[in-house]
Every structure is written in structure tokens, then in C-alpha cells.
PATI-407602 format. One record per residue: residue in one letter; x, y, z of N, C-alpha, C in turn. Coordinates in pm, whole numbers, plus 50000, padded with zeros to 5 digits. Each point is the difference from the previous one (the first is absolute). Example, Ala and Ser with C-alpha at 12.3 -4.5 7.8 and 13.67 -1.06 7.14 Angstrom:
R residuo n.east n.north  n.up ca.east ca.north ca.up c.east c.north  c.up
R       A  51319   49431 50780   49911    50119 50000  50090   50120 50000
R       S  49965   50105 49928   50082    50119 50006  49923   50109 50073
% end
This chain:
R residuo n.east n.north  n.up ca.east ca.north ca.up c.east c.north  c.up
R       X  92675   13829 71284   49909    50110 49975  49873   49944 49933
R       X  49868   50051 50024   49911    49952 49969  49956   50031 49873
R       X  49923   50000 49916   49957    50026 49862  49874   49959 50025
R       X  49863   50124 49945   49874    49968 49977  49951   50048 49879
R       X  49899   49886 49945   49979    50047 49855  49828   50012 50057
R       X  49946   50082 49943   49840    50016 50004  49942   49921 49889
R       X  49917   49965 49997   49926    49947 49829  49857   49985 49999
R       X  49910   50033 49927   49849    49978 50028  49894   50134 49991
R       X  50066   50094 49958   49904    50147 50022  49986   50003 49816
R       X  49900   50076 50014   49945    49981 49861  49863   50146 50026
R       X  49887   49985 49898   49930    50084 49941  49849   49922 50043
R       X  49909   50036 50125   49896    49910 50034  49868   50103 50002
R       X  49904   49932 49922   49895    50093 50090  49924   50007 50123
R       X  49919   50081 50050   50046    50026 50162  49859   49902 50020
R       X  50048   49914 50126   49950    49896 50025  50082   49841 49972
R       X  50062   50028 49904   50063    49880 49983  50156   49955 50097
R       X  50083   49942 49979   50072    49966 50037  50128   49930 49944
R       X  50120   50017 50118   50108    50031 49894  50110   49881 50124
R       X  50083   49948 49980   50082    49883 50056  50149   50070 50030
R       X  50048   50062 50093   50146    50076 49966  50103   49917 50080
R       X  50113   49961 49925   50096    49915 50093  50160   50064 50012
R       X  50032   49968 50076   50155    50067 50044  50067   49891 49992
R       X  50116   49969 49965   50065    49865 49992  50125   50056 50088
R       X  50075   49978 50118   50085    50033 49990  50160   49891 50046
R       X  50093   50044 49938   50112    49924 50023  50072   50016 50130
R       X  50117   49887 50044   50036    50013 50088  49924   49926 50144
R       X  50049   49926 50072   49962    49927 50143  49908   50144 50089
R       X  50107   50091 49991   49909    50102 50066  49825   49989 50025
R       X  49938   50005 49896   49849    49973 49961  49979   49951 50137
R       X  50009   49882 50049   49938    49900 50048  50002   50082 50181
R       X  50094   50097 50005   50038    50012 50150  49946   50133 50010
R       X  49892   50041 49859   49918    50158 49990  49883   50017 50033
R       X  49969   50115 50046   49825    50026 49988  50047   50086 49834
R       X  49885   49988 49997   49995    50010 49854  49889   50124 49966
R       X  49997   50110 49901   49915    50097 50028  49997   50045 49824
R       X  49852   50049 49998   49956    50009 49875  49965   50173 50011
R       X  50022   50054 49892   50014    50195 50011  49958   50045 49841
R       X  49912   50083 50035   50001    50088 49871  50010   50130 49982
R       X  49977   50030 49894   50087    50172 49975  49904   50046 49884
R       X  49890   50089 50009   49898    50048 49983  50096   50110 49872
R       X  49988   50091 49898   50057    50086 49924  49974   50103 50078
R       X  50095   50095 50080   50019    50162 50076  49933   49955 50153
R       X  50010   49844 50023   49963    50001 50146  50117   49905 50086
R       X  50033   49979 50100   50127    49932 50055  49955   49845 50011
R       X  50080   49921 50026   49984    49855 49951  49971   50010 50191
R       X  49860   49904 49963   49976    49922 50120  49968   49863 49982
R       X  50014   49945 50131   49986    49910 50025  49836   49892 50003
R       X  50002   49860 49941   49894    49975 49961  49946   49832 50035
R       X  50124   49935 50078   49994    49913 50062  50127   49942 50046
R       X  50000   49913 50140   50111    49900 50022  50012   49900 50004
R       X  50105   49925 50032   49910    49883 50029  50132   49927 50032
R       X  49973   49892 50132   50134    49975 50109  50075   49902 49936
R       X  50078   49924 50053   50108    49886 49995  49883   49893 49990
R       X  49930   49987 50100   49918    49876 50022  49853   50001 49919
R       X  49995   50155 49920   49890    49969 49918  49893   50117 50057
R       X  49987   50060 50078   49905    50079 50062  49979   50155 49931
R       X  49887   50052 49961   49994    50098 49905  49969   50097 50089
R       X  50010   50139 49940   49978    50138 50051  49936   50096 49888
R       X  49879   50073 50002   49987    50081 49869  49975   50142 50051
R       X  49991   50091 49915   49944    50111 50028  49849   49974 49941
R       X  49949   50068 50110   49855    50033 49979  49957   50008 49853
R       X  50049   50072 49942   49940    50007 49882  49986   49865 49872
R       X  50082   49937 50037   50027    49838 49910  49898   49899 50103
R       X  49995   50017 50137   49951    49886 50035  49858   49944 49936
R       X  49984   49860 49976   49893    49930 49970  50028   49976 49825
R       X  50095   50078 49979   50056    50013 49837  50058   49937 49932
R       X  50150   50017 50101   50122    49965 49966  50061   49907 50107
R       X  50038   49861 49960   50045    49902 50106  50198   49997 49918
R       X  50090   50016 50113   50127    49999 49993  50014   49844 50034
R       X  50133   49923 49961   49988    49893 50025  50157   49962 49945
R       X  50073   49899 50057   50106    49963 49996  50015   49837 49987
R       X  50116   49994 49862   50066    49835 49966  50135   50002 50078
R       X  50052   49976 50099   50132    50038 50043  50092   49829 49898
R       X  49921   49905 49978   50078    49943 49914  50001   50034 49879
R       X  49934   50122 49930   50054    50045 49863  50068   50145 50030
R       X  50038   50085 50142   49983    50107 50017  49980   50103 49920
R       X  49792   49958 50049   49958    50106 49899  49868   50071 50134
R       X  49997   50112 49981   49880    50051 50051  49922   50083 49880
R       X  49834   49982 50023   49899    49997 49896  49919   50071 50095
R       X  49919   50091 49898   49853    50082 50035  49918   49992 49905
R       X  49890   49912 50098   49880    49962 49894  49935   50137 49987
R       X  49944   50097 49878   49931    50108 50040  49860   49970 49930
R       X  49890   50002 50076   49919    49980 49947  49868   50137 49999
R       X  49902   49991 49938   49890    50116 49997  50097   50162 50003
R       X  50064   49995 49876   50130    50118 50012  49915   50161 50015
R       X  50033   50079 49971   49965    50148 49993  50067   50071 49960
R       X  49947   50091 49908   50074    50114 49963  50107   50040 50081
R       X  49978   50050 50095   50070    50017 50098  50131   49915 50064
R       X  50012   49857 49951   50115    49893 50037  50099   50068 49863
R       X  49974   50035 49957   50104    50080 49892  50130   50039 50048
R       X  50122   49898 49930   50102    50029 50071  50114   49936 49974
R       X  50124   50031 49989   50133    49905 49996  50030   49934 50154
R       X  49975   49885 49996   50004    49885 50100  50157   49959 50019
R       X  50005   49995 50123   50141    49953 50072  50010   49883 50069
R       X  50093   49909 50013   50031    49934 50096  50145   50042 50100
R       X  49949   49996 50095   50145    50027 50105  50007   49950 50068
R       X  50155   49986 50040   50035    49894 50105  50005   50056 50157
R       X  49895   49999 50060   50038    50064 50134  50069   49960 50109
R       X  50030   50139 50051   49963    50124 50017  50117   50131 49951
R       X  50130   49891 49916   50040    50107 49943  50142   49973 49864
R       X  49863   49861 49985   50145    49954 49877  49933   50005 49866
R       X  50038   49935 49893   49950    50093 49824  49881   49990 50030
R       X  49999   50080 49860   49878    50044 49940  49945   49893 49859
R       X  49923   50003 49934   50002    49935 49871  49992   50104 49898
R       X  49938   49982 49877   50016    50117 49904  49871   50040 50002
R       X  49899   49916 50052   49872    50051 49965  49904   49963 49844
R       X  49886   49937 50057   49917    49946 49869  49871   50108 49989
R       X  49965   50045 49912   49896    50115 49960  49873   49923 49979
R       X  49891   50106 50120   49863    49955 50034  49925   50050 49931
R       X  49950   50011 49897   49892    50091 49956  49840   49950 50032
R       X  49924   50040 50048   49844    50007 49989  49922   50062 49977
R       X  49919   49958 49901   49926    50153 49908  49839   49927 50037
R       X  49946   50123 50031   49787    49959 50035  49972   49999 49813
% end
């Protein structure tokens, strides 16, 4: 069974930038696409990037040019660089193992203008 820990969310002001990493245990990792999610307070957790086995990323529109996803499969860890943040990136950040195995606990985004 897999285990993901989040680590890296913190308190930024908007523009700056914030380093978020998922560490997770287990061989599994290596044979995952790998997917990064957040969960807004009274809105449903969406989705906010992927990113393949071999390294290849996916974002939603709204992160692109922002936020680069990126994978160590020899530390199995997947990382989101977030950079030039916004009020609006406000959010408890996920890592998941897709397309339908854990969840992590989630690291808290704050960005204040």
C-alpha cells in the first residue's frame, strides 16, 4: 500500500513562490502517473497538474506558465514548483496516485496580495 506525505505549503505573498513535495512510499511510485489536486474552502477539489511515468507534464489552464510538476522516481518524490502565486492558488494541495489509488493529507496554500 502506498503512503504519501505532502510537505512545503506555507504562508506567501502573492507573486512569490512556494516548492511542494509528495514523498511517497512503496515501488508502486515508479509504475504511476502522478497528479497534483487542490481543494479550495466550500469548492470541490480539482485537479491542478500530472505528470507521466517518463516525466511528461499536464496542467490546467489556470497554473500554466506558473507551476512546473516534476518527478525524482529515485527518491519517489513528485514536486510542484509554484511560482508568481495568487490569491486565488489558495488551497490545501494534494498528491494522488492515479487514477485511483491514495490520497495524501494535504499541505496548506495560503496567498495573501
Amino acid at each position: 500500500q502506498v503512503q504519501l506525505v505532502e510537505s512545503g505549503g506555507g504562508l506567501v505573498q502573492a507573486g512569490g513562490s512556494l516548492r511542494l513535495s509528495c514523498a511517497a512510499s512503496g515501488s508502486i511510485f515508479r509504475l504511476s502517473v502522478m497528479g497534483w489536486y487542490r481543494q479550495a474552502p466550500g469548492k470541490q477539489r480539482e485537479l491542478v497538474a500530472t505528470i507521466t511515468i517518463a516525466g511528461r507534464p499536464n496542467y490546467v489552464d489556470s497554473v500554466k506558465g506558473r507551476f512546473t510538476v516534476s518527478r525524482d522516481n529515485a527518491k519517489n518524490t513528485v514536486y510542484l514548483q509554484m511560482n508568481s502565486l495568487k490569491p486565488e492558488d489558495t488551497s490545501v494541495y494534494y498528491c494522488h496516485v492515479e487514477p485511483f489509488g491514495p490520497w495524501g493529507q494535504g499541505t496548506q496554500v495560503t496567498v495573501f496580495s
